[in-house]
PDB file of N, CA, C and O in Angstrom:
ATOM      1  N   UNK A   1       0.860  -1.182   0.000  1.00  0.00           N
ATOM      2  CA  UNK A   1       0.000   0.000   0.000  1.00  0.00           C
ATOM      3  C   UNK A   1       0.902   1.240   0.000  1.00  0.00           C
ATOM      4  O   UNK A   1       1.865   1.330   0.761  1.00  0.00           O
ATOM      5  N   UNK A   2       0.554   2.205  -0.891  1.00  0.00           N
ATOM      6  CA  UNK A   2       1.098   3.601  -0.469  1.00  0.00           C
ATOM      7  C   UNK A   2       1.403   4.332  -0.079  1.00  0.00           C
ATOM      8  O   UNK A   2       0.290   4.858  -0.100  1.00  0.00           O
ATOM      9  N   UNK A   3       2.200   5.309   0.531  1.00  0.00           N
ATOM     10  CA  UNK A   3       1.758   6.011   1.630  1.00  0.00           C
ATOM     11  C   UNK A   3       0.557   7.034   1.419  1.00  0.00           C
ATOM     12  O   UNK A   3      -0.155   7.391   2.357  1.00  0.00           O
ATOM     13  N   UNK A   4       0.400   7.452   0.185  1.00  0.00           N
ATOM     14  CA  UNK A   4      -0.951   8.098  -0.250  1.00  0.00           C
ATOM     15  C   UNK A   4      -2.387   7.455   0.136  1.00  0.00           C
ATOM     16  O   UNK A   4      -3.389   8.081   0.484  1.00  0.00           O
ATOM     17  N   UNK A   5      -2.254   6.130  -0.003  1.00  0.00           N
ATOM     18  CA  UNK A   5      -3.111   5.420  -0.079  1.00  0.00           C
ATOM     19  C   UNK A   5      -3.629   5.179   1.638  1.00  0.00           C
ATOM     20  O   UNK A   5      -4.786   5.209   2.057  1.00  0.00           O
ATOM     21  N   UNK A   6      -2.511   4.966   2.332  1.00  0.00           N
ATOM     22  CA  UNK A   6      -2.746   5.063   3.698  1.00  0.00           C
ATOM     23  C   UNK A   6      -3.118   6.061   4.394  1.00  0.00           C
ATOM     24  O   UNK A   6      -3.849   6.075   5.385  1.00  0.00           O
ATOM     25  N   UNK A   7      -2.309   7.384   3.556  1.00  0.00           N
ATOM     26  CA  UNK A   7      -3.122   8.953   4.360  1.00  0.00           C
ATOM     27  C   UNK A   7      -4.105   9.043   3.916  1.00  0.00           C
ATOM     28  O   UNK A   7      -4.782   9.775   4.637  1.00  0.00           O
ATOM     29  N   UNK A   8      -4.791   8.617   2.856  1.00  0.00           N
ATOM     30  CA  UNK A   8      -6.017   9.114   2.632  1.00  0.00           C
ATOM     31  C   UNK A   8      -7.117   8.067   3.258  1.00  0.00           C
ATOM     32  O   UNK A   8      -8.335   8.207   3.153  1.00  0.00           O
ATOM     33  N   UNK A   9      -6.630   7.281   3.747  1.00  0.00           N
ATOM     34  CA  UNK A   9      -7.532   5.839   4.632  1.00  0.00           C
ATOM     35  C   UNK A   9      -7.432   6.443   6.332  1.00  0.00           C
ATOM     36  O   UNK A   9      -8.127   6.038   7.264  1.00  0.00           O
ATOM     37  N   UNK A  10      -6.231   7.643   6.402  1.00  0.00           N
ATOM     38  CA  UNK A  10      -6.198   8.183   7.691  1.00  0.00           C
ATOM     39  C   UNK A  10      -7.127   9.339   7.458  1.00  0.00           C
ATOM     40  O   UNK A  10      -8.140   9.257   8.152  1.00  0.00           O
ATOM     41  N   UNK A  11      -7.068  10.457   6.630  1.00  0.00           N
ATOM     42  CA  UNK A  11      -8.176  11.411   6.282  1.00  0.00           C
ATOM     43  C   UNK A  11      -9.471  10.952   6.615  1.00  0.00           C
ATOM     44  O   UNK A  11     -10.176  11.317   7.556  1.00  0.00           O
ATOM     45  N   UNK A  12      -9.679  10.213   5.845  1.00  0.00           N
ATOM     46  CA  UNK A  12     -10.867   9.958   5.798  1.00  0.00           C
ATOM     47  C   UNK A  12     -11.359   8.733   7.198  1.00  0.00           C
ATOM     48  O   UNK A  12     -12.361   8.110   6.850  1.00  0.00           O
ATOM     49  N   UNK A  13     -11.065   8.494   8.022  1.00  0.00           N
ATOM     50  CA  UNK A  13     -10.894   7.850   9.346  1.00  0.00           C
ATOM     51  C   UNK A  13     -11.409   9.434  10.428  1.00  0.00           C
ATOM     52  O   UNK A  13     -12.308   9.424  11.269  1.00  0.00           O
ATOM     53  N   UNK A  14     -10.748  10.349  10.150  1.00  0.00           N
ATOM     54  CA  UNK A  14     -10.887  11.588  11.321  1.00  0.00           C
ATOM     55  C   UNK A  14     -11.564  12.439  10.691  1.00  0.00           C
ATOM     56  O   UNK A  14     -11.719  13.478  11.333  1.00  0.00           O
ATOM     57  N   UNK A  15     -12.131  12.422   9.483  1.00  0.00           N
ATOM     58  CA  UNK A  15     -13.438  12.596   8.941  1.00  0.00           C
ATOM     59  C   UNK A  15     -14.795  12.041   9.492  1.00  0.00           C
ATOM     60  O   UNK A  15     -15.876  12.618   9.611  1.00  0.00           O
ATOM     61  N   UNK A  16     -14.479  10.928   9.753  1.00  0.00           N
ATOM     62  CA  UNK A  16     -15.913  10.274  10.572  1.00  0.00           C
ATOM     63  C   UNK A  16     -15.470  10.574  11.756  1.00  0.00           C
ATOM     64  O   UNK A  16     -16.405  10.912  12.482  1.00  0.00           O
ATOM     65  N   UNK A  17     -14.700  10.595  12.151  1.00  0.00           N
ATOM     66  CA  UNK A  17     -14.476  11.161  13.940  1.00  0.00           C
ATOM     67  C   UNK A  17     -15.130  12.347  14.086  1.00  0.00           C
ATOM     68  O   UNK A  17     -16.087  12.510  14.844  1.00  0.00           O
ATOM     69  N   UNK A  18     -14.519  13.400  13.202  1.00  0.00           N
ATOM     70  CA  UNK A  18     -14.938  14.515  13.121  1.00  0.00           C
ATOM     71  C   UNK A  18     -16.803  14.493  13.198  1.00  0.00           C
ATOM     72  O   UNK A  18     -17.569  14.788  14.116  1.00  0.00           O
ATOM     73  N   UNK A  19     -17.034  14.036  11.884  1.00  0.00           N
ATOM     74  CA  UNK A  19     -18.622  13.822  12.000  1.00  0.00           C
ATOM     75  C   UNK A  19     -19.145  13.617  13.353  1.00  0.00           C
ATOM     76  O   UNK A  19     -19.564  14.477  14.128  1.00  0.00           O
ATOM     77  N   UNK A  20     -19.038  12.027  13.565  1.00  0.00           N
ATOM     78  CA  UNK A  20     -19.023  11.662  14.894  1.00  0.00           C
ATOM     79  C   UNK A  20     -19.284  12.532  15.985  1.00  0.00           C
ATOM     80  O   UNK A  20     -20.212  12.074  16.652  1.00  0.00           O
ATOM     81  N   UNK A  21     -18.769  13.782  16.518  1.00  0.00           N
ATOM     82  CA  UNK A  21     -18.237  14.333  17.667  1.00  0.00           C
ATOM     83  C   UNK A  21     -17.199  15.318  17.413  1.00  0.00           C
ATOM     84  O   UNK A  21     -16.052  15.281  17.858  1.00  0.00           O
ATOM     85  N   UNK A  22     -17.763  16.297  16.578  1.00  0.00           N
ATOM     86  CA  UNK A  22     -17.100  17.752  16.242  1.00  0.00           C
ATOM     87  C   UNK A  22     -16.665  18.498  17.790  1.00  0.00           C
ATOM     88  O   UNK A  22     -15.757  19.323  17.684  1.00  0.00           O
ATOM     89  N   UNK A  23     -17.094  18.337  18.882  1.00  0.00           N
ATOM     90  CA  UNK A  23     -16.737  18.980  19.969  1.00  0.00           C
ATOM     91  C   UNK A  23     -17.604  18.556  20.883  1.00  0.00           C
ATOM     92  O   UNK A  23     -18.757  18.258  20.569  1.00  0.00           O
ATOM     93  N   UNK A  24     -17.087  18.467  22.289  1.00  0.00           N
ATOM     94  CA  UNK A  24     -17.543  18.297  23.170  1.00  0.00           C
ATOM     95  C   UNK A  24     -17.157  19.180  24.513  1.00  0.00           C
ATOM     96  O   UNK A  24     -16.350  20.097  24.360  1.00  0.00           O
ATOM     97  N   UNK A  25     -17.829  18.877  26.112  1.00  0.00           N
ATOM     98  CA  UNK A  25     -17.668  19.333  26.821  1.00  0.00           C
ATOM     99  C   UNK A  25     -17.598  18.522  28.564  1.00  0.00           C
ATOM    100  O   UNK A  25     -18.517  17.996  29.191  1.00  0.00           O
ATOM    101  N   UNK A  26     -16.467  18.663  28.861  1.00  0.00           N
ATOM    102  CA  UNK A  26     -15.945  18.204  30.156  1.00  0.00           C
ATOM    103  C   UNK A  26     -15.467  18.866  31.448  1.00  0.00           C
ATOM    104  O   UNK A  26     -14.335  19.332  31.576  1.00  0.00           O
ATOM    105  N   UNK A  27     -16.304  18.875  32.290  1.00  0.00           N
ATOM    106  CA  UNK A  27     -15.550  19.647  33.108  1.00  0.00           C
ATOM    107  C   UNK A  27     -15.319  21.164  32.732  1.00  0.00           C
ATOM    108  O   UNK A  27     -14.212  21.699  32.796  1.00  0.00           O
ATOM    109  N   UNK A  28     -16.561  21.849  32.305  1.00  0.00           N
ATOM    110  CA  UNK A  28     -16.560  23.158  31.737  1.00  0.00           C
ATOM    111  C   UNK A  28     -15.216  23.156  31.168  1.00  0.00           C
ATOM    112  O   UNK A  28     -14.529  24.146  31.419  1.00  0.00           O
ATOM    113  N   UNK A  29     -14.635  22.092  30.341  1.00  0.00           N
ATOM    114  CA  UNK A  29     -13.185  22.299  29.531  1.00  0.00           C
ATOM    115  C   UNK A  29     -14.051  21.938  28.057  1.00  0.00           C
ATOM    116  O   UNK A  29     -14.909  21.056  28.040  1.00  0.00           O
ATOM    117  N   UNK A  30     -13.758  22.605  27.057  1.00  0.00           N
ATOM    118  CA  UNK A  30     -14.483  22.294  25.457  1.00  0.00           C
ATOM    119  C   UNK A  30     -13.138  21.855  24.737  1.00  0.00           C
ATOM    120  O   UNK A  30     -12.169  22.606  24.632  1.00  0.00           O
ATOM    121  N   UNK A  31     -13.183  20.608  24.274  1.00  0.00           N
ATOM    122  CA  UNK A  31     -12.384  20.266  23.271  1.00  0.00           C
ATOM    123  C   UNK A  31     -13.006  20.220  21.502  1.00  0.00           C
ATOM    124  O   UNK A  31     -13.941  19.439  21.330  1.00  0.00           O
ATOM    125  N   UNK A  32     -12.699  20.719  20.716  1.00  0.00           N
ATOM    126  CA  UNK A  32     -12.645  20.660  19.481  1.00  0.00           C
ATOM    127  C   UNK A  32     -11.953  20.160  18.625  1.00  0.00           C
ATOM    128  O   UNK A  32     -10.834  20.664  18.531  1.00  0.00           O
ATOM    129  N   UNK A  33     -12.224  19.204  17.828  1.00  0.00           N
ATOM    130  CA  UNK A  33     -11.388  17.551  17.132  1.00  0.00           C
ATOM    131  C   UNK A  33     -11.476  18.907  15.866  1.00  0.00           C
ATOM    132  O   UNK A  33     -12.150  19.934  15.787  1.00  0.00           O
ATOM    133  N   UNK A  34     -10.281  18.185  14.882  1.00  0.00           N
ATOM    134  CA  UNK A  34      -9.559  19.008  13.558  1.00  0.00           C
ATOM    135  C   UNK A  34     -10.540  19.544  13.060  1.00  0.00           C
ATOM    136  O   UNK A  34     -11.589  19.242  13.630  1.00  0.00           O
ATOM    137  N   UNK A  35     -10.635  20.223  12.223  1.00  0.00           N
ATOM    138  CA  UNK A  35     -11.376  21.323  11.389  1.00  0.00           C
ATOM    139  C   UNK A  35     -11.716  20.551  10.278  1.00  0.00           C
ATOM    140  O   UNK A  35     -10.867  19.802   9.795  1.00  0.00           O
ATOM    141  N   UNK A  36     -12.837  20.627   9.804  1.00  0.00           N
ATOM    142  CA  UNK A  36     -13.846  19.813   9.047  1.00  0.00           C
ATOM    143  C   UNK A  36     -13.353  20.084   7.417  1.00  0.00           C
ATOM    144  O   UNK A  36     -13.228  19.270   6.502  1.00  0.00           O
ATOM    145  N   UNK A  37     -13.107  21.700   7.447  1.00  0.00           N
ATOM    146  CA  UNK A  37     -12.613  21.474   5.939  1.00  0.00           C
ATOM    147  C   UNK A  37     -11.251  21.864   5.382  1.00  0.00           C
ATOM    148  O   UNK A  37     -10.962  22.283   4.262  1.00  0.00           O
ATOM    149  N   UNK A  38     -10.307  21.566   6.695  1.00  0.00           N
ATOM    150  CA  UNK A  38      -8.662  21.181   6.555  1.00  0.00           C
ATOM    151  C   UNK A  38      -8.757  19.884   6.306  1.00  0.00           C
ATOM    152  O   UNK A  38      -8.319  19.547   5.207  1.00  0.00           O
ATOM    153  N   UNK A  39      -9.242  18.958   7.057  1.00  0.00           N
ATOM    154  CA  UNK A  39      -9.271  17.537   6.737  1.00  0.00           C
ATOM    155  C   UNK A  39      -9.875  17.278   5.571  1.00  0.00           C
ATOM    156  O   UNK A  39      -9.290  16.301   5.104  1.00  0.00           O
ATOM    157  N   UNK A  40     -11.191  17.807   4.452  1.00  0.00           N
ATOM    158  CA  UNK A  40     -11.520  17.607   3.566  1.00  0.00           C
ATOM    159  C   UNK A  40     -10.553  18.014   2.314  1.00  0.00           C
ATOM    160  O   UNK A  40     -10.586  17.322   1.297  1.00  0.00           O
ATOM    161  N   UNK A  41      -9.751  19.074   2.398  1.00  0.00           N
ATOM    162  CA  UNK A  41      -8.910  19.767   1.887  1.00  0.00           C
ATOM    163  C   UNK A  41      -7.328  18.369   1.677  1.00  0.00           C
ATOM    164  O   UNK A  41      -6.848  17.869   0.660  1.00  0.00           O
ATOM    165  N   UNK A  42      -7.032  18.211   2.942  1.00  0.00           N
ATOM    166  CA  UNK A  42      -6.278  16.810   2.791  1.00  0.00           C
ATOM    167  C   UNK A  42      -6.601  15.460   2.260  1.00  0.00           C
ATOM    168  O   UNK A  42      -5.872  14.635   1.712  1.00  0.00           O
ATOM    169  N   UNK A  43      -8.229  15.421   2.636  1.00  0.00           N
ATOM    170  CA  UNK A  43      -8.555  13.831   1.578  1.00  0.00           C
ATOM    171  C   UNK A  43      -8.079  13.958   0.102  1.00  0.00           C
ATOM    172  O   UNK A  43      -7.284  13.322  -0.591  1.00  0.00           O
ATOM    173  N   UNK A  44      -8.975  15.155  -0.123  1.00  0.00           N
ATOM    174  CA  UNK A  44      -9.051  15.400  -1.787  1.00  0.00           C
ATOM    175  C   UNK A  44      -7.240  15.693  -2.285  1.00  0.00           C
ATOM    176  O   UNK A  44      -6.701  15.470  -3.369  1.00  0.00           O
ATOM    177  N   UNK A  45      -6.813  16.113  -1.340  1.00  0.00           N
ATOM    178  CA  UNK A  45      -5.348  15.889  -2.259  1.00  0.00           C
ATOM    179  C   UNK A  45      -4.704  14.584  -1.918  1.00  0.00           C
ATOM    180  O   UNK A  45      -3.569  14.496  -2.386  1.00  0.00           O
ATOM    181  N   UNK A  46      -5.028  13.754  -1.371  1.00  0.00           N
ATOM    182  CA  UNK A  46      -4.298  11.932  -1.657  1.00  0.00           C
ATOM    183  C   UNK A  46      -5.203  11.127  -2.364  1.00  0.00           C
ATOM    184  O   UNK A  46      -4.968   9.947  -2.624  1.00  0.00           O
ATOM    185  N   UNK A  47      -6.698  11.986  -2.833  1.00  0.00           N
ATOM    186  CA  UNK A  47      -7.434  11.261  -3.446  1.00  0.00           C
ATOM    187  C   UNK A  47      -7.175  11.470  -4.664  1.00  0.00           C
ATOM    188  O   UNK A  47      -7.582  10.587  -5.419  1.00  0.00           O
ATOM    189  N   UNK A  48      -6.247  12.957  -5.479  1.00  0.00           N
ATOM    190  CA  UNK A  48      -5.935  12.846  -6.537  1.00  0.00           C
ATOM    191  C   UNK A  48      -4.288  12.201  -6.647  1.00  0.00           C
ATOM    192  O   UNK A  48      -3.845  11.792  -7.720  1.00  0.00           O
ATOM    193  N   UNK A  49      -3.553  12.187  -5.475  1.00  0.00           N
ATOM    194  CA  UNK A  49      -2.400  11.261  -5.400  1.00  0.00           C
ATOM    195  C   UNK A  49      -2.832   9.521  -5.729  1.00  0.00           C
ATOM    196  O   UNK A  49      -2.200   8.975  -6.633  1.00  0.00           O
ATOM    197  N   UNK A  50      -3.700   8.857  -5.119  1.00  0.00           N
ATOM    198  CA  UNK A  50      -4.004   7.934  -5.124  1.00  0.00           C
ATOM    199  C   UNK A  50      -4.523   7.637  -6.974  1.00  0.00           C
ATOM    200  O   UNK A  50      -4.004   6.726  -7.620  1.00  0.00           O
ATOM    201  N   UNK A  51      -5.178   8.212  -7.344  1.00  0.00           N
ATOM    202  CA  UNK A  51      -5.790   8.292  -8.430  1.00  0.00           C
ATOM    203  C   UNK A  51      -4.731   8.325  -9.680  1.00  0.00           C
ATOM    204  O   UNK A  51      -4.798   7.527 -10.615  1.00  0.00           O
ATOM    205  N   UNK A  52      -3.757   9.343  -9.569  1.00  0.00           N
ATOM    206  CA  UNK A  52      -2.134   9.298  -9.941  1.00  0.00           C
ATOM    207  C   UNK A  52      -1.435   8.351 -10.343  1.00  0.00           C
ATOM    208  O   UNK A  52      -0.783   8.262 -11.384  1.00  0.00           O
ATOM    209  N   UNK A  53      -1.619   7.339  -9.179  1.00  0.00           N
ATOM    210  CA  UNK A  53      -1.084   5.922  -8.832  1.00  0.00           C
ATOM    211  C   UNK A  53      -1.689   5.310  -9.841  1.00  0.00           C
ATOM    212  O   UNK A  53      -1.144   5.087 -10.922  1.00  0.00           O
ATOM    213  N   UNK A  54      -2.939   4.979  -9.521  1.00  0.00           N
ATOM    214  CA  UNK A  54      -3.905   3.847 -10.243  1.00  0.00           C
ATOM    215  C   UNK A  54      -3.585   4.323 -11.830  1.00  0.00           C
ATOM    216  O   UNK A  54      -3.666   3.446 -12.689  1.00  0.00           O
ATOM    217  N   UNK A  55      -3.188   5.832 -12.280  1.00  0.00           N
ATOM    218  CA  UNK A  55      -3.084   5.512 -13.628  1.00  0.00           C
ATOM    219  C   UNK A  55      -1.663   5.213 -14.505  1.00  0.00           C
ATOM    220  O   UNK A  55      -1.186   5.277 -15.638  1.00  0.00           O
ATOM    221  N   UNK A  56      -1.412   4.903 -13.353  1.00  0.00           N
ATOM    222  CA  UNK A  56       0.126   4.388 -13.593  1.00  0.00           C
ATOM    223  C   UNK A  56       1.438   5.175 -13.466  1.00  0.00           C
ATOM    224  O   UNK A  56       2.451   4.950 -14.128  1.00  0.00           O
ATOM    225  N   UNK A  57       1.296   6.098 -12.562  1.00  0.00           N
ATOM    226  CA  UNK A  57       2.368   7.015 -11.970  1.00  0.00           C
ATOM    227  C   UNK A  57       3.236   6.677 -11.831  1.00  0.00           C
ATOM    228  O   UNK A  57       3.011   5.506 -11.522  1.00  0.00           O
ATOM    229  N   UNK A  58       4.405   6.832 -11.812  1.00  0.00           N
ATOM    230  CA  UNK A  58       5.966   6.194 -11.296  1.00  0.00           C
ATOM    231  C   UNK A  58       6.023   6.444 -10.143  1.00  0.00           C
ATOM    232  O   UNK A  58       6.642   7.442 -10.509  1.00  0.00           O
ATOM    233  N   UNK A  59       5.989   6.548  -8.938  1.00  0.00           N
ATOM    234  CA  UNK A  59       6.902   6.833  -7.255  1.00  0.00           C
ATOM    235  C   UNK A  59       8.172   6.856  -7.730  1.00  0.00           C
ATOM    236  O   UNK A  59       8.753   5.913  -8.268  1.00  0.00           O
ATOM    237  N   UNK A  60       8.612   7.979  -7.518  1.00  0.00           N
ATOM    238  CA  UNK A  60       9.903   8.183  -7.189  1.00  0.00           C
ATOM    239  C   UNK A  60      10.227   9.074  -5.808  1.00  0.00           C
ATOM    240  O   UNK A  60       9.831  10.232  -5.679  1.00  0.00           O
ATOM    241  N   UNK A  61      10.930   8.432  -4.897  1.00  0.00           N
ATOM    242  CA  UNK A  61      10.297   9.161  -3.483  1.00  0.00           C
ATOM    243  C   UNK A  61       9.795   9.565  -2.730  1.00  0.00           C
ATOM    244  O   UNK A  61       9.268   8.821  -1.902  1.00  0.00           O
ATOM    245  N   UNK A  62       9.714  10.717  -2.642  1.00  0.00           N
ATOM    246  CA  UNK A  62       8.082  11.186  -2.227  1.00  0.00           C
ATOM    247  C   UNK A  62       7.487  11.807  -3.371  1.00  0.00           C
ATOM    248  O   UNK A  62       6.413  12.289  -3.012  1.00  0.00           O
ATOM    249  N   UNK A  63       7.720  12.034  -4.708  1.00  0.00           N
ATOM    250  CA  UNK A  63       7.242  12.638  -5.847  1.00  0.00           C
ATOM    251  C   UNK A  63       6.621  10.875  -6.580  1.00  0.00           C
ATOM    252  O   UNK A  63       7.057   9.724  -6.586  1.00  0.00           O
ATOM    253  N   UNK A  64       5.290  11.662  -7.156  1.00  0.00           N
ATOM    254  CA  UNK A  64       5.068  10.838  -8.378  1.00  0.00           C
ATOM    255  C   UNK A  64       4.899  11.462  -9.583  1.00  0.00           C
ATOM    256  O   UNK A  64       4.268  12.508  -9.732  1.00  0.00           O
ATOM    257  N   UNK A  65       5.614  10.655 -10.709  1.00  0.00           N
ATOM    258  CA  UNK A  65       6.030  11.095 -12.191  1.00  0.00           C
ATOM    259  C   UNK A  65       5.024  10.383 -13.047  1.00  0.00           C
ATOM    260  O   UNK A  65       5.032   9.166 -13.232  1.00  0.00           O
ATOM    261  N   UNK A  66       4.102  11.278 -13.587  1.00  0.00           N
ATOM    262  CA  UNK A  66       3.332  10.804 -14.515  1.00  0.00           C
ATOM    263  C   UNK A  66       3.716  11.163 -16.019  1.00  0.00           C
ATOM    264  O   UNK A  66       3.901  12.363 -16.221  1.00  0.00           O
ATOM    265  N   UNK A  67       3.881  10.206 -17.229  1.00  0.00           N
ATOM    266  CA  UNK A  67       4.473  10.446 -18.439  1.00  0.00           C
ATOM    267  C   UNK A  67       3.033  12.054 -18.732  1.00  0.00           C
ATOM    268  O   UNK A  67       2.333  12.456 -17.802  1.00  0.00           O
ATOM    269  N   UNK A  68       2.976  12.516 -19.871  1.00  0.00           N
ATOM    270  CA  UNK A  68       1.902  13.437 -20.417  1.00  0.00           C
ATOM    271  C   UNK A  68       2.334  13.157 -21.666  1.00  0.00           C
ATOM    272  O   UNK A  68       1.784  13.671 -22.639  1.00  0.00           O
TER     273      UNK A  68
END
C-alpha cells in the first residue's frame, strides 16, 4: 500500500471522527477535534495522489512522475 493510499484511509478515518463528535464538553473544559474542511482539503489531495497511482504514476520518493 502507499503512503498516499494510507493517508487518505487516515483522512478519511478523522473525517468520521470529526462527523461523529465535532466537539464536546468536560468539566466546563471544550475540546474541538480538527477542522472539518482542513481535513476535507487533505482527503481530496491523496485522493488525486491515489488516483495518480492507479493511472500508472511512477513513485519516485516522495514525488510521483506521470508520463503526459
Amino acid at each position: 500500500m502507499s503512503v498516499a493510499t494510507t493517508l487518505l484511509a487516515k483522512y478519511e478515518e478523522a473525517i468520521l471522527a470529526v462527523l461523529d463528535a465535532q466537539s464536546y464538553t468536560i468539566n466546563n473544559r471544550s475540546v474541538t477535534l480538527a477542522d472539518l474542511s482542513d481535513l476535507e482539503k487533505g482527503r481530496d489531495k491523496y485522493k488525486r495522489e491515489v488516483s495518480k497511482e492507479a493511472r500508472g504514476g511512477m513513485k519516485v520518493g516522495a514525488f510521483t512522475c506521470v508520463d503526459k
